[in-house]
C-alpha positions as CSV (number, residue, x, y, z in Angstrom):
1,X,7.4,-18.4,15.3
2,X,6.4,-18.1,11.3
3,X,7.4,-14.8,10.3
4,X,3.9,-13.6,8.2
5,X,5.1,-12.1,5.0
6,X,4.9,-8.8,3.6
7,X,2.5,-7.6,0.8
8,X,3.3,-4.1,-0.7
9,X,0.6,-2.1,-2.1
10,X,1.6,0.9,-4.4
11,X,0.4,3.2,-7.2
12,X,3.3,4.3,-9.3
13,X,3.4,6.8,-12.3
14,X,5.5,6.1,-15.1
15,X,8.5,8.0,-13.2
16,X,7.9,5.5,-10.3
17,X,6.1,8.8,-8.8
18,X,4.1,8.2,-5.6
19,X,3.0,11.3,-4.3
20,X,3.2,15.1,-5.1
21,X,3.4,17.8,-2.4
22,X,2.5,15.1,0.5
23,X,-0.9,14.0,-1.4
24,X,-1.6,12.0,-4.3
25,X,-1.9,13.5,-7.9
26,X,-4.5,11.3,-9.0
27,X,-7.7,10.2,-8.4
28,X,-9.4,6.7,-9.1
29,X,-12.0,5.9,-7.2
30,X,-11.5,2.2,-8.0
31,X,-8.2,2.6,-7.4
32,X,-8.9,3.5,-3.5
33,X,-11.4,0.6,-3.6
34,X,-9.2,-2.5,-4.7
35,X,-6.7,-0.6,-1.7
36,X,-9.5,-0.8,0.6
37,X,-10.5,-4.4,-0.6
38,X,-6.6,-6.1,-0.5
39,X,-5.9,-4.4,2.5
40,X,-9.3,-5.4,4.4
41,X,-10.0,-9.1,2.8
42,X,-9.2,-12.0,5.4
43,X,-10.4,-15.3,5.6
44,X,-10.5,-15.6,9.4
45,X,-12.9,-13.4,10.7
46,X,-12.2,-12.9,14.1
47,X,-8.5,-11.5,12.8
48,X,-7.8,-8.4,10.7
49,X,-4.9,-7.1,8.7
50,X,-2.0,-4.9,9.7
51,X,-1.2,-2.0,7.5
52,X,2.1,0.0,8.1
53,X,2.6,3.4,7.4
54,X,4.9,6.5,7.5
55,X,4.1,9.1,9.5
56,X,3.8,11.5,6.2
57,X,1.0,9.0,4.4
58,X,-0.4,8.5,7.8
59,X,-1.1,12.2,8.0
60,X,-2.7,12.1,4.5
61,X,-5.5,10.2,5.9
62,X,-8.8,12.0,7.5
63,X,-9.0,9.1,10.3
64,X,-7.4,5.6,10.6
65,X,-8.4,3.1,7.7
66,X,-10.7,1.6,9.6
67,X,-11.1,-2.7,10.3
68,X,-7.5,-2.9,10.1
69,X,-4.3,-2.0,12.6
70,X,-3.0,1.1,11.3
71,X,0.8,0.8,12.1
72,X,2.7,4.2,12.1
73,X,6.3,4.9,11.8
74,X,7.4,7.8,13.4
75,X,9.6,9.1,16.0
76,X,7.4,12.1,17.4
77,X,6.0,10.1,20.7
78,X,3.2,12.7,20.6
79,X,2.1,12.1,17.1
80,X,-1.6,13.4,16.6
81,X,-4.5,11.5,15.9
82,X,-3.1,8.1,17.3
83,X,-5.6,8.0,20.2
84,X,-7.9,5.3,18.4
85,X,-8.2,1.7,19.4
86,X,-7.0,0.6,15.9
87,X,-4.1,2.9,15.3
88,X,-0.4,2.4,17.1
89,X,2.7,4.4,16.5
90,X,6.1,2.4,16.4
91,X,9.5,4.1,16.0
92,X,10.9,2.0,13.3
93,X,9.8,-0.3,9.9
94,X,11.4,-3.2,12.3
95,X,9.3,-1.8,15.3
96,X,6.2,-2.4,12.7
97,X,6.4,-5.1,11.4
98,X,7.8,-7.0,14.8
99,X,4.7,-5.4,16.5
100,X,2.5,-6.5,13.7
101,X,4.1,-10.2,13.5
102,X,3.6,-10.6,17.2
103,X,-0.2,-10.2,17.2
104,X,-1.9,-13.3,17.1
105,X,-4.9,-11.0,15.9
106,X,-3.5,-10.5,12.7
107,X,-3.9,-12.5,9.6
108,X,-2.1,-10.4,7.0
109,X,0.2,-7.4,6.7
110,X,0.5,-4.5,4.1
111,X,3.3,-2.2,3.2
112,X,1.5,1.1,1.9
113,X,4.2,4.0,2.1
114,X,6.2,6.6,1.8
115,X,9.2,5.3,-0.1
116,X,11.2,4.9,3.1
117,X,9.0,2.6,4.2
118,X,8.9,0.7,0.8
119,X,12.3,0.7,0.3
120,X,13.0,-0.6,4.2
121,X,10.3,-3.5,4.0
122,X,12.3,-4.6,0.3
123,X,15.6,-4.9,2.4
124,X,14.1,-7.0,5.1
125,X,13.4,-10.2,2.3
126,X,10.0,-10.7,4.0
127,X,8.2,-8.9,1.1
128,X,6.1,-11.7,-0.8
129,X,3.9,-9.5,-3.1
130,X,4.0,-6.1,-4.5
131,X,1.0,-4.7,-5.9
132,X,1.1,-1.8,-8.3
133,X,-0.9,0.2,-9.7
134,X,0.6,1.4,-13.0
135,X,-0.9,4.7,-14.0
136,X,-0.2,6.4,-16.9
137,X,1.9,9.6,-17.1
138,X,4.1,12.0,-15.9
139,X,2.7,13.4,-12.5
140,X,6.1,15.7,-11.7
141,X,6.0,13.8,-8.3
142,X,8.2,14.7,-5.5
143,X,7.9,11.5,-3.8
144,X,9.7,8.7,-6.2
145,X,10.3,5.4,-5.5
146,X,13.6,5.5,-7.6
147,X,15.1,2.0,-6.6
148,X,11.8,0.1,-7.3
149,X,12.9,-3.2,-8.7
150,X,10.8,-6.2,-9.0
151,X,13.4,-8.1,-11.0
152,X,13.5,-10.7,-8.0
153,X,9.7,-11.6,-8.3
154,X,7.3,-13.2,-11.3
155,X,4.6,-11.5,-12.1
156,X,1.4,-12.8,-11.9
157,X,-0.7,-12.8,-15.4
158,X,-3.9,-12.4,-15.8
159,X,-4.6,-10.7,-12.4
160,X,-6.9,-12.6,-11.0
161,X,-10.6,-12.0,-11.4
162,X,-11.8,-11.0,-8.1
163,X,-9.6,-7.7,-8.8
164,X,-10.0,-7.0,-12.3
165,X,-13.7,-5.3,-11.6
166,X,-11.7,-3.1,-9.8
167,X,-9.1,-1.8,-12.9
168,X,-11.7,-0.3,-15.0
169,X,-9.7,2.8,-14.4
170,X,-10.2,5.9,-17.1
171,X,-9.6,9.3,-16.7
172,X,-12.5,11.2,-15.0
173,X,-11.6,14.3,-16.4
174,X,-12.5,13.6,-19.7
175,X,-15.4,13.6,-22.2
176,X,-17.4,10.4,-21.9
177,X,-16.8,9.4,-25.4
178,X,-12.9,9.6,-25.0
179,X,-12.7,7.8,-22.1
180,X,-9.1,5.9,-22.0
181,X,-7.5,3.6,-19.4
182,X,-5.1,6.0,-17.7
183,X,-4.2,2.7,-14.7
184,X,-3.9,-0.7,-14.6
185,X,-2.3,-3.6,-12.1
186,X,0.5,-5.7,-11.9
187,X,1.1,-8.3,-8.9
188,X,4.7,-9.7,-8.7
189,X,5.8,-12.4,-6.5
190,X,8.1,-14.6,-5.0
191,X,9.3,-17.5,-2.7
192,X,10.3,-16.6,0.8
């Protein structure tokens, strides 16, 4: 069988901060829509993409992210709100992305968090693209993805078009005429 290969997606701070207090100290809206675009785009219609998740980022979400296989890592066999058609809970990153890899149903599959599950998918050598989100700052995170390295990969430049609509990020918070670009992406890859 062809092993399908791995796309990370990620938003990082400058700290390589991912997440404060099991939530996300930010808030782009176009941000969550590029996620919702890379992780949902196909070109075969009757497939759909796997995304895999730890149970922590899973339990960030109000419902499953729906039109794709949610894939969630974690132990607890009784893990609430797994009890939809498009959600399946897998003891381990290998678990995932074996599960997801065995599914004829599904055309690509994403990497979205915590660091655990970023830093087990990099070990694996199946990751082809990382996407991240650069934002801008300090966000005192708890959650920090202190061994991301990318040094293996080329990154792509300019990103292409169909994303850049999405990277007009600027603070919200402030007045309209001092509007600055607080994000931006990068996409790395490589040969597998």
């Amino acid at each position: 069988m062809n092993k399908k290969p791995l796309s990370i997606v990620v938003a990082l701070d400058d700290c390589n901060g991912i997440g404060r207090d099991n939530t996300i100290p930010w808030h782009f809206k176009n941000d969550m829509k590029f996620f919702r675009h890379v992780t949902s785009k196909k070109i075969d219609p009757n497939k759909q993409n796997a995304v895999i998740i730890g149970r922590k980022t899973y339990e960030t979400f109000p419902k499953p992210l729906p039109n794709r296989l949610n894939i969630v890592i974690s132990r607890n066999s009784a893990l609430p709100n797994t009890n939809y058609p498009n959600t399946t809970r897998v003891d381990s990153i290998n678990d995932a992305i074996k599960r997801a890899q065995e599914d004829t149903t599904i055309e690509n599959i994403f990497i979205a968090g915590g660091v655990s599950v970023y830093e087990e998918a990099m070990k694996t050598n199946l990751v082809k693209r990382v996407y991240v989100t650069r934002v801008k700052g300090d966000f005192h995170c708890t959650a920090v993805w202190s061994s991301f390295d990318v040094s293996n990969f080329k990154r792509i430049k300019p990103i292409p078009i169909e994303y850049q609509q999405f990277f007009d990020c600027t603070d919200e918070n402030r007045e309209e005429n001092d509007k600055a670009s607080v994000c931006h992406l990068e996409i790395y890859e490589r040969d597998i």
